[in-house]
MARNUNU-975270 format. One record per residue (C-alpha): residue in one letter; residue number from 1; x, y, z. Coordinates in steps of 0.2 Angstrom, whole numbers, plus 5000, padded with zeros to 4 digits. Layout:
<rs>
<r residu="A" num="NUM" x="X" y="Y" z="Z"/>
...
</rs>
This chain:
<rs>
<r residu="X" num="1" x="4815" y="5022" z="5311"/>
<r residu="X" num="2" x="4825" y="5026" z="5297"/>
<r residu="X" num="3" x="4838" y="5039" z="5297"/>
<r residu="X" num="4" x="4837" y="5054" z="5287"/>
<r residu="X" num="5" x="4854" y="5049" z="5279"/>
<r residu="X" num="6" x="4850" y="5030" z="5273"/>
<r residu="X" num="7" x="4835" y="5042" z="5264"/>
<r residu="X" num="8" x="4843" y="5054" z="5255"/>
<r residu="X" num="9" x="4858" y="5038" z="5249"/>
<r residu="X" num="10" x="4841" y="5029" z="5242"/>
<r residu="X" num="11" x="4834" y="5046" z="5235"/>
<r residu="X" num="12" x="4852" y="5047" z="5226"/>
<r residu="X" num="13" x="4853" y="5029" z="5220"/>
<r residu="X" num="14" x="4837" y="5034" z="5213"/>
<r residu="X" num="15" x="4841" y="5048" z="5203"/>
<r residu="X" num="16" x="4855" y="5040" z="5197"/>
<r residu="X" num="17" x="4845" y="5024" z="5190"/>
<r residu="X" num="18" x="4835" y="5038" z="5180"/>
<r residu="X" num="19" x="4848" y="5046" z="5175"/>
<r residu="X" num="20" x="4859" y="5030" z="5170"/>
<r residu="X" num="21" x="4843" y="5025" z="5162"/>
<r residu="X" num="22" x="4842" y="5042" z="5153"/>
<r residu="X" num="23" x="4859" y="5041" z="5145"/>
<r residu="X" num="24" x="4857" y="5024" z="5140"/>
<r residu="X" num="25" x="4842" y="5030" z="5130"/>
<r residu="X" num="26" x="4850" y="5044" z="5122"/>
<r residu="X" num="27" x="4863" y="5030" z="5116"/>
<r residu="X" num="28" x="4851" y="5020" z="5108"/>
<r residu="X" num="29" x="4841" y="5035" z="5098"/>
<r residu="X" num="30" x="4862" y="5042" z="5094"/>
<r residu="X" num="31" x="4865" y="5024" z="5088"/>
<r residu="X" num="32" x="4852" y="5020" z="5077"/>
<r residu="X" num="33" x="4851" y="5036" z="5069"/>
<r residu="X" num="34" x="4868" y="5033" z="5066"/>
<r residu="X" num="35" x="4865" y="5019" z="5059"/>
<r residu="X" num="36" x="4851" y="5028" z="5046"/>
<r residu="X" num="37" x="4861" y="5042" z="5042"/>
<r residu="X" num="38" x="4876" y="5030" z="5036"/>
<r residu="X" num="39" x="4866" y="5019" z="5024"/>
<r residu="X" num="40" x="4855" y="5031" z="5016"/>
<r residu="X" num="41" x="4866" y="5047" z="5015"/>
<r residu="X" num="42" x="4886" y="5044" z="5015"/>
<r residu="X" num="43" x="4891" y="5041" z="4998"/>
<r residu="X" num="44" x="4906" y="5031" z="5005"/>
<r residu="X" num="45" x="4899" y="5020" z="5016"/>
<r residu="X" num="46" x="4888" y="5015" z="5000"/>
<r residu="X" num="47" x="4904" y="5013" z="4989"/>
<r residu="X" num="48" x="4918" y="5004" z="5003"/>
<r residu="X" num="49" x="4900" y="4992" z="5006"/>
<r residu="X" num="50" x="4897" y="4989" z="4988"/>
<r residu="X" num="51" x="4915" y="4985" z="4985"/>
<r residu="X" num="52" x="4918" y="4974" z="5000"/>
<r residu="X" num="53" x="4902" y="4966" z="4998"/>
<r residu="X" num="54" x="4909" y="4959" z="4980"/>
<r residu="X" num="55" x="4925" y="4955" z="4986"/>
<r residu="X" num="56" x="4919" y="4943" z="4999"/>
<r residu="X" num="57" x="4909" y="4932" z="4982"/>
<r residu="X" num="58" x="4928" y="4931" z="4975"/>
<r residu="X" num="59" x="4931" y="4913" z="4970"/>
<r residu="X" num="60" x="4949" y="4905" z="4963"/>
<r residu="X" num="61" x="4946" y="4906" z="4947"/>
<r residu="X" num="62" x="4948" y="4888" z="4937"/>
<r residu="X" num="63" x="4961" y="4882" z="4923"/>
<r residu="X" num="64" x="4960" y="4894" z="4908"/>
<r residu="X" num="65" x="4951" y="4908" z="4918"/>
<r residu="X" num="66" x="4958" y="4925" z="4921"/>
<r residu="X" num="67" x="4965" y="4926" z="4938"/>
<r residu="X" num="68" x="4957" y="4936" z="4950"/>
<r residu="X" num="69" x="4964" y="4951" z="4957"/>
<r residu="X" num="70" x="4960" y="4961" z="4974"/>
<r residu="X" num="71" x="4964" y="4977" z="4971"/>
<r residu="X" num="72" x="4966" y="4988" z="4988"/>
<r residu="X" num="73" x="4972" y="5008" z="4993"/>
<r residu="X" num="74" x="4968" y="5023" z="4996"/>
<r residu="X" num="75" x="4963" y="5042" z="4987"/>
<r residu="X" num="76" x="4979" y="5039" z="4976"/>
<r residu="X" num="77" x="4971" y="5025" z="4967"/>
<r residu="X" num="78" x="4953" y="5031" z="4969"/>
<r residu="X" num="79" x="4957" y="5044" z="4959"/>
<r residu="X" num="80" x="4972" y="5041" z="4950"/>
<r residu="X" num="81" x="4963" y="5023" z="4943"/>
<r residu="X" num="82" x="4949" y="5023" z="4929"/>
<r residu="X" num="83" x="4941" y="5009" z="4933"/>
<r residu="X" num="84" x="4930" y="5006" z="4920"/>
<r residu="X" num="85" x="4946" y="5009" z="4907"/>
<r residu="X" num="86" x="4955" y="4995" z="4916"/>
<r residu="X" num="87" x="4943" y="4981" z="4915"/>
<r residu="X" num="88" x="4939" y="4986" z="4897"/>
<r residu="X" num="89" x="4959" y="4985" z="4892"/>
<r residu="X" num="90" x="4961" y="4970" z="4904"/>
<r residu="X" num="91" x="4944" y="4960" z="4903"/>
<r residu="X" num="92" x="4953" y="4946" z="4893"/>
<r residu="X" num="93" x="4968" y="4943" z="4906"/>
<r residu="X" num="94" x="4963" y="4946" z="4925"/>
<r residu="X" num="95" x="4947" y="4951" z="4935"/>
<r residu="X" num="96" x="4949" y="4967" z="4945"/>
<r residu="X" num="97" x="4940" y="4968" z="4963"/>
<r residu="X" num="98" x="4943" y="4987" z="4969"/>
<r residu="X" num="99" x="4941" y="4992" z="4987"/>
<r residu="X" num="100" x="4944" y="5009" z="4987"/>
<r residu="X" num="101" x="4945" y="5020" z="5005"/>
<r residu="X" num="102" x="4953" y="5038" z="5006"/>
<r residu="X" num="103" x="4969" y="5042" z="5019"/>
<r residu="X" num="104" x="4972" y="5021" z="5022"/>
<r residu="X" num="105" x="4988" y="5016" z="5024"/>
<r residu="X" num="106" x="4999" y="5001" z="5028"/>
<r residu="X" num="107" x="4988" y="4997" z="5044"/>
<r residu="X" num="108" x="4973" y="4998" z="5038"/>
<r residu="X" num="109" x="4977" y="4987" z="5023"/>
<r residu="X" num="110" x="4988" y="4974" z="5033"/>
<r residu="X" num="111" x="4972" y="4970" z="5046"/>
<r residu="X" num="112" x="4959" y="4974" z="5031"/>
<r residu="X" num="113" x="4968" y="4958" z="5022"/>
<r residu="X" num="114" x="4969" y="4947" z="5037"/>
<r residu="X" num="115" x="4949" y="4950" z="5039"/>
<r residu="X" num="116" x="4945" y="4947" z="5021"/>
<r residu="X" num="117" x="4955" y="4931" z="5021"/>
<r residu="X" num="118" x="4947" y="4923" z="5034"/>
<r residu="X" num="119" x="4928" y="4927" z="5026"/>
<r residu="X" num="120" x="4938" y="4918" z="5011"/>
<r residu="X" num="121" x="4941" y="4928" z="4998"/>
<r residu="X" num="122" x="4953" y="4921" z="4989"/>
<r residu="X" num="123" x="4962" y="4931" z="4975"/>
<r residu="X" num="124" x="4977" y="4924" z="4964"/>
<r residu="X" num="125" x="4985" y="4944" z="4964"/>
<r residu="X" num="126" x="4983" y="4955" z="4980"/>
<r residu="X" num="127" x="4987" y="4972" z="4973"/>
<r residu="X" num="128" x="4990" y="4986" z="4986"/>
<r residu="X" num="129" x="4992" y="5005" z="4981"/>
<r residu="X" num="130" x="4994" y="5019" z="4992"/>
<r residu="X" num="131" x="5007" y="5029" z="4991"/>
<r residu="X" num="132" x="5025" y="5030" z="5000"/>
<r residu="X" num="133" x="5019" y="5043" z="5014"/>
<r residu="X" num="134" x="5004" y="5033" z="5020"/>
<r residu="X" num="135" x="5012" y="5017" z="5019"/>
<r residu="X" num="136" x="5026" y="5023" z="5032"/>
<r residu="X" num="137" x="5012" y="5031" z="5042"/>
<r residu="X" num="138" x="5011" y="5023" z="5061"/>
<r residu="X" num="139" x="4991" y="5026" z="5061"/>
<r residu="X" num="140" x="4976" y="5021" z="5055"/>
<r residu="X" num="141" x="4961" y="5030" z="5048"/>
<r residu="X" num="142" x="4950" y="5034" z="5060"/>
<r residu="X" num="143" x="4933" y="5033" z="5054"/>
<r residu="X" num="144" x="4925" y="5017" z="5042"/>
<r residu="X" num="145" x="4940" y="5008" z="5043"/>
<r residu="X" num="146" x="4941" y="5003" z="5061"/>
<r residu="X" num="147" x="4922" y="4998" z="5058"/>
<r residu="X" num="148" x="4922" y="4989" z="5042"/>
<r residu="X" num="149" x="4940" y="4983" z="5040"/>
<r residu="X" num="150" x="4944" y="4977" z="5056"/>
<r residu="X" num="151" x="4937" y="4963" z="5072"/>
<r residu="X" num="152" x="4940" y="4965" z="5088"/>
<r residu="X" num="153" x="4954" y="4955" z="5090"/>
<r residu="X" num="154" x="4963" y="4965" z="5073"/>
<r residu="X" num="155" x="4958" y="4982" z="5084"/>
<r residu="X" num="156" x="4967" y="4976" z="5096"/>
<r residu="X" num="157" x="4982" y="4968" z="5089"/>
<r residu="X" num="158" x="4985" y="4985" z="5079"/>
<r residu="X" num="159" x="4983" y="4993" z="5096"/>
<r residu="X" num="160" x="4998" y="4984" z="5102"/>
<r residu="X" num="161" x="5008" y="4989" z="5085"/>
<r residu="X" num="162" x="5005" y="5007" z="5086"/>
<r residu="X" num="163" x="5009" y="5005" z="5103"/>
<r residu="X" num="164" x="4992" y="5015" z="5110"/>
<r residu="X" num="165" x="4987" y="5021" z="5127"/>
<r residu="X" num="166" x="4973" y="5013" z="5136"/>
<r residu="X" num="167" x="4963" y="5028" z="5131"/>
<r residu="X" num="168" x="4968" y="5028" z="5111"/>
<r residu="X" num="169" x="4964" y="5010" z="5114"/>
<r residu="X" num="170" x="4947" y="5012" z="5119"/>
<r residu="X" num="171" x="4943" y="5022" z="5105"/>
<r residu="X" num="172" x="4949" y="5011" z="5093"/>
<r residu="X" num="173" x="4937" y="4997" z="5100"/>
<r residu="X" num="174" x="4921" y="5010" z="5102"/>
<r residu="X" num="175" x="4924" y="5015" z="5084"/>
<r residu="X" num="176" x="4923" y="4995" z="5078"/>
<r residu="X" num="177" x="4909" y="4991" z="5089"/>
<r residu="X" num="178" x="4898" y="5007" z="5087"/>
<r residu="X" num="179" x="4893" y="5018" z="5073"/>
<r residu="X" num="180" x="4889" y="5033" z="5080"/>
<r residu="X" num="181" x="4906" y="5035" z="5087"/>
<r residu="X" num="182" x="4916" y="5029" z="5071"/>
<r residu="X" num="183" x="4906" y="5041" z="5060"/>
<r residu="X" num="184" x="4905" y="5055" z="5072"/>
<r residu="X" num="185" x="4920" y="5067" z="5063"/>
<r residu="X" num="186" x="4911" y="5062" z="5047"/>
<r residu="X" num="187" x="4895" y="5070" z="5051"/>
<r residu="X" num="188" x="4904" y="5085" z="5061"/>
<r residu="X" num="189" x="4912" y="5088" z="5043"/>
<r residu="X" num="190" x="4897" y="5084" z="5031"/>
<r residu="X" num="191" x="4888" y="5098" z="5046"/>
<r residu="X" num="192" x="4903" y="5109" z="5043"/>
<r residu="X" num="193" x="4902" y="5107" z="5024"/>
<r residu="X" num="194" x="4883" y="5113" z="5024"/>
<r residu="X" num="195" x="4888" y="5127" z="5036"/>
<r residu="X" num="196" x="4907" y="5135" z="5029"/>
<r residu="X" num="197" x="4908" y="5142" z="5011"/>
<r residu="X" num="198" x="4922" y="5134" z="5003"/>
<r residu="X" num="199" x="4926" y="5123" z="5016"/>
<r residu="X" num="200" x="4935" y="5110" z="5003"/>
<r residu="X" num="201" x="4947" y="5125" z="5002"/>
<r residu="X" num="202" x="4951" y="5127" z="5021"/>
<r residu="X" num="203" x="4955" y="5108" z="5022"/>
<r residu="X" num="204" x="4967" y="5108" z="5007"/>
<r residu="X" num="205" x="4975" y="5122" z="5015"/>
<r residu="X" num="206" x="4977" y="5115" z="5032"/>
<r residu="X" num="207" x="4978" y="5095" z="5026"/>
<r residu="X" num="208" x="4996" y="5090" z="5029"/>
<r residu="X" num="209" x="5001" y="5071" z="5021"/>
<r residu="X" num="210" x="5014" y="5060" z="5032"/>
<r residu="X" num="211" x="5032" y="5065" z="5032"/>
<r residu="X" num="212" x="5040" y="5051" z="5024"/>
<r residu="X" num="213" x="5059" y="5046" z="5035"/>
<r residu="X" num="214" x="5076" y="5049" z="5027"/>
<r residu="X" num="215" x="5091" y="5037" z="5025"/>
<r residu="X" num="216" x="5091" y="5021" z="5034"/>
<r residu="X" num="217" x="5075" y="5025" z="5043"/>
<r residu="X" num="218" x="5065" y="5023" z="5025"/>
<r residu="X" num="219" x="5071" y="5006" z="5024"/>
<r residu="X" num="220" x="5071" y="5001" z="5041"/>
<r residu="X" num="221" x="5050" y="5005" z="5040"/>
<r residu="X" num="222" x="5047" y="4999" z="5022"/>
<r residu="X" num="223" x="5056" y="4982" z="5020"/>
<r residu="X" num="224" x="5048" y="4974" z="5037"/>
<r residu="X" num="225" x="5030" y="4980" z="5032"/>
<r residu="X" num="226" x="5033" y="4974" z="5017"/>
<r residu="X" num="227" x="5038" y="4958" z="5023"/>
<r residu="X" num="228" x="5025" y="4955" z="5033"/>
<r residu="X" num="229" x="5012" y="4960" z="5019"/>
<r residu="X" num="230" x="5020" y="4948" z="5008"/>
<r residu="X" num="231" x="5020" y="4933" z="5020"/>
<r residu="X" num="232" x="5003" y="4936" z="5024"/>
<r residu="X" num="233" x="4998" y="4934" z="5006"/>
<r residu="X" num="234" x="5008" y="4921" z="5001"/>
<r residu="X" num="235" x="4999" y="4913" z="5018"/>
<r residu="X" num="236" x="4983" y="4912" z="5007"/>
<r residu="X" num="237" x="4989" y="4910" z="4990"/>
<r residu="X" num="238" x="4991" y="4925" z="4982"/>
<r residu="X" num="239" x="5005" y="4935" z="4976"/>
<r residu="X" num="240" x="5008" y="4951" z="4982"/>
<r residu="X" num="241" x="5010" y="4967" z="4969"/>
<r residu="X" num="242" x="5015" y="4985" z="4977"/>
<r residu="X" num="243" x="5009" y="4999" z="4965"/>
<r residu="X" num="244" x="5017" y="5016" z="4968"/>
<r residu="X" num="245" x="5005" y="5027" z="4962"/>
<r residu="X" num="246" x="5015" y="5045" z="4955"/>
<r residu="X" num="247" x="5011" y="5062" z="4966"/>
<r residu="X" num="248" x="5019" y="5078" z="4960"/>
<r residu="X" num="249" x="5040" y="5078" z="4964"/>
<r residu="X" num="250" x="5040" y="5061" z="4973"/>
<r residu="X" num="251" x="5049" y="5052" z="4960"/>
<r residu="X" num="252" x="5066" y="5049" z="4972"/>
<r residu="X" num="253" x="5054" y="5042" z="4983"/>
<r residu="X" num="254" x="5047" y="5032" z="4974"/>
<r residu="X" num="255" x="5065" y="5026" z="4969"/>
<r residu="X" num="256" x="5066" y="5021" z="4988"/>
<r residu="X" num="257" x="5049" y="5012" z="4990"/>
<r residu="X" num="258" x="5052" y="5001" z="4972"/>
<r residu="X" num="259" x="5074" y="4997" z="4980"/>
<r residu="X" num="260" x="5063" y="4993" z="4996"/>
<r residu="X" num="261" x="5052" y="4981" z="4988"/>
<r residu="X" num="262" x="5065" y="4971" z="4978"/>
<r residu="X" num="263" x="5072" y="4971" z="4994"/>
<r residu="X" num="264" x="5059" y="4963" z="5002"/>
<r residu="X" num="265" x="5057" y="4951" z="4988"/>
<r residu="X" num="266" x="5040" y="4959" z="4984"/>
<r residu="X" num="267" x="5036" y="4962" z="4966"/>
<r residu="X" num="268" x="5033" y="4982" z="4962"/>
<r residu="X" num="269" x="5025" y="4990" z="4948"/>
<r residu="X" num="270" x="5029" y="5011" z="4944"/>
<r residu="X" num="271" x="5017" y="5012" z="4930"/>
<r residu="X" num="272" x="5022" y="5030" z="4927"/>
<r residu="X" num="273" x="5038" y="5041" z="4930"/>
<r residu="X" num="274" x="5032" y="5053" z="4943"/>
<r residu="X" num="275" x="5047" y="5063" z="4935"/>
<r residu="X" num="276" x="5038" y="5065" z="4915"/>
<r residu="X" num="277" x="5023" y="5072" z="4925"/>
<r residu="X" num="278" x="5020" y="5091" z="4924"/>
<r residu="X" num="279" x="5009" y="5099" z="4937"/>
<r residu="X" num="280" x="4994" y="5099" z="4923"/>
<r residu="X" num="281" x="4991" y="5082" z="4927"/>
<r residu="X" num="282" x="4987" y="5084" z="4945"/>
<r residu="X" num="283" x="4972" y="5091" z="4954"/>
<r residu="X" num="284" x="4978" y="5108" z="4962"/>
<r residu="X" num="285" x="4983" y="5098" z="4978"/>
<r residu="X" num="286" x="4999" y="5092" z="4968"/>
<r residu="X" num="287" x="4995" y="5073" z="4976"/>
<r residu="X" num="288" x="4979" y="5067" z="4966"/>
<r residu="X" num="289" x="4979" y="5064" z="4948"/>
<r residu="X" num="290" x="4966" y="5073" z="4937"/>
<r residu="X" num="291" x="4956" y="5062" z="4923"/>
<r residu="X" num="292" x="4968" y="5068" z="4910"/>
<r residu="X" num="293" x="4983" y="5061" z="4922"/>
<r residu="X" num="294" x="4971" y="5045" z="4929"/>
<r residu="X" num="295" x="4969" y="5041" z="4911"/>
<r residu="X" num="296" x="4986" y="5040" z="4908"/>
<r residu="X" num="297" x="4991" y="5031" z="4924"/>
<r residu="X" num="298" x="4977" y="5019" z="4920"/>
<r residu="X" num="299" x="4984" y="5015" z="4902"/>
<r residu="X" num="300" x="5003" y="5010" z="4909"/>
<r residu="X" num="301" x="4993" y="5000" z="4924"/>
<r residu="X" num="302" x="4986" y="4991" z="4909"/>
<r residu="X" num="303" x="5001" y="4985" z="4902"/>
<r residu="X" num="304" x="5011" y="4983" z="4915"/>
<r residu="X" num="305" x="5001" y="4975" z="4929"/>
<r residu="X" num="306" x="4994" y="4960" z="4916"/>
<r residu="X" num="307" x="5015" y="4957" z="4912"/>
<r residu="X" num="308" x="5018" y="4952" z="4929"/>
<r residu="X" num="309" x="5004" y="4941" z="4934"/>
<r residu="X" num="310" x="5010" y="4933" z="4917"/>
<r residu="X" num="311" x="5026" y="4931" z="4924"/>
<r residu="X" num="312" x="5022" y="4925" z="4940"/>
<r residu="X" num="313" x="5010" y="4914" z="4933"/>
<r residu="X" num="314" x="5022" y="4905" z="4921"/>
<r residu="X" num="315" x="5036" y="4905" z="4935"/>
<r residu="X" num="316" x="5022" y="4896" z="4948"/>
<r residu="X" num="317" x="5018" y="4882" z="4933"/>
<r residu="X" num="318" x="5036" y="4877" z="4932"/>
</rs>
């Protein structure tokens, strides 16, 4: 006969089969609809795809072509970059491929690389703009990068970098391997959007940019990553170009990142002088450039970043 206790243990292993079974459900509907929402309604998952998906068909370009250049970063050169404008003045000397994704940094871009050289694209120039604050940042963006930029071993490996807790950790692992929980601050905010009058204004209130270290500590951060960056280009055939895009009052910080790239025997290019920018050329958050100053930016990022493949290209035929 069997006792009332082995009765209510199978009674219990029984609810929770359901309710195991239950969850597991509700992961699948959360998942794919996920999965939906992403590819017909965010605009950037549309854009980082599109732009990645381009990349990947780069090819080395042959004797007398243009060389091809991957061109990578964040917000700054989203906005700050007409893109249009610089393959109409460039179209006769290089081939711009722009992957374009708001509040990356050094991180994201470092791993983003590694994965795009292993699918074997294969760019003469890699150009890398995002700023001085983001490129000292110890973090990664927490949403479509982890998914689209990285593989499990990269989420990892940066892990180990940013020295993160078991619990950071798994995070970073569930936001590569499943959408729902990489895109689930996205769709809280595009909820929130719909919900909060002027919400756009609540963020630029509370949004805060990295602080960027003082004295020895600048260096000591820049010229390593920098390093590192390079090697890994120059690993795969291409030549490394930082471009320090202007903000409002940086321009001694950009003196510190264009010293820490010569330092780093990486070539930089500072198309404009933060310093000959007036506030009427940024958008109100004193960061982003405002078409009058993208256009601007994008006319000196014309001339100058054509020079110096030029140079690099007759110093490599030598």
């Amino acid at each position: 006969m069997r006792s009332s206790t082995s009765g209510s243990n199978g009674t219990a292993l029984s609810y929770a089969k359901r309710l195991a079974g239950i969850c597991a459900i509700f992961i699948v509907v959360f998942e794919i609809s996920a999965v939906y929402l992403l590819k017909h309604l965010s605009l950037t998952y549309k854009r980082i795809s599109e732009q990645y998906d381009e990349a990947v068909t780069m090819h080395p370009c042959g004797p007398g072509e243009p060389p091809c250049v991957l061109m990578v970063g964040n917000s700054l050169l989203m906005y700050g970059v007409k893109l249009d404008q610089l393959r109409v003045m460039t179209s006769a000397k290089m081939n711009i491929y722009p992957i374009f994704l708001e509040a990356t940094g050094y991180y994201d871009w470092f791993y983003g690389l590694k994965r795009l050289f292993r699918e074997g694209v294969r760019p003469q120039v890699v150009v890398v703009g995002i700023g001085v604050n983001y490129f000292l940042e110890n973090g990664v963006r927490q949403d479509y990068a982890p998914m689209l930029f990285f593989d499990a071993r990269d989420t990892l490996a940066l892990a180990s970098d940013l020295h993160l807790d078991r619990t950071a950790t798994s995070n970073l692992l569930l936001a590569h391997s499943s959408t729902f929980w990489d895109t689930r601050s996205a769709v809280r905010t595009q909820i929130l959007r719909h919900m909060v009058p002027h919400l756009e204004d609540l963020f630029l209130m509370l949004s805060q940019t990295p602080a960027i270290p003082e004295g020895h500590e600048f260096e000591e951060i820049a010229i390593p990553r920098l390093r590192r960056l390079n090697g890994l280009c120059e690993a795969h055939g291409a030549k490394l170009i930082l471009v320090v895009p202007p903000t409002l009052a940086s321009d001694g910080t950009v003196s510190q990142m264009a010293f820490a790239a010569h330092s780093a025997g990486v070539d930089v290019s500072v198309p404009v002088d933060p310093g000959v920018l007036s506030a009427r050329f940024y958008q109100r958050d004193g960061i982003h450039l405002n078409p009058e100053g993208a256009a601007l930016f994008t006319s000196a990022l014309a001339k100058d970043l054509p020079d110096k493949i030029m140079a690099h290209n007759t110093m490599a035929s030598r």
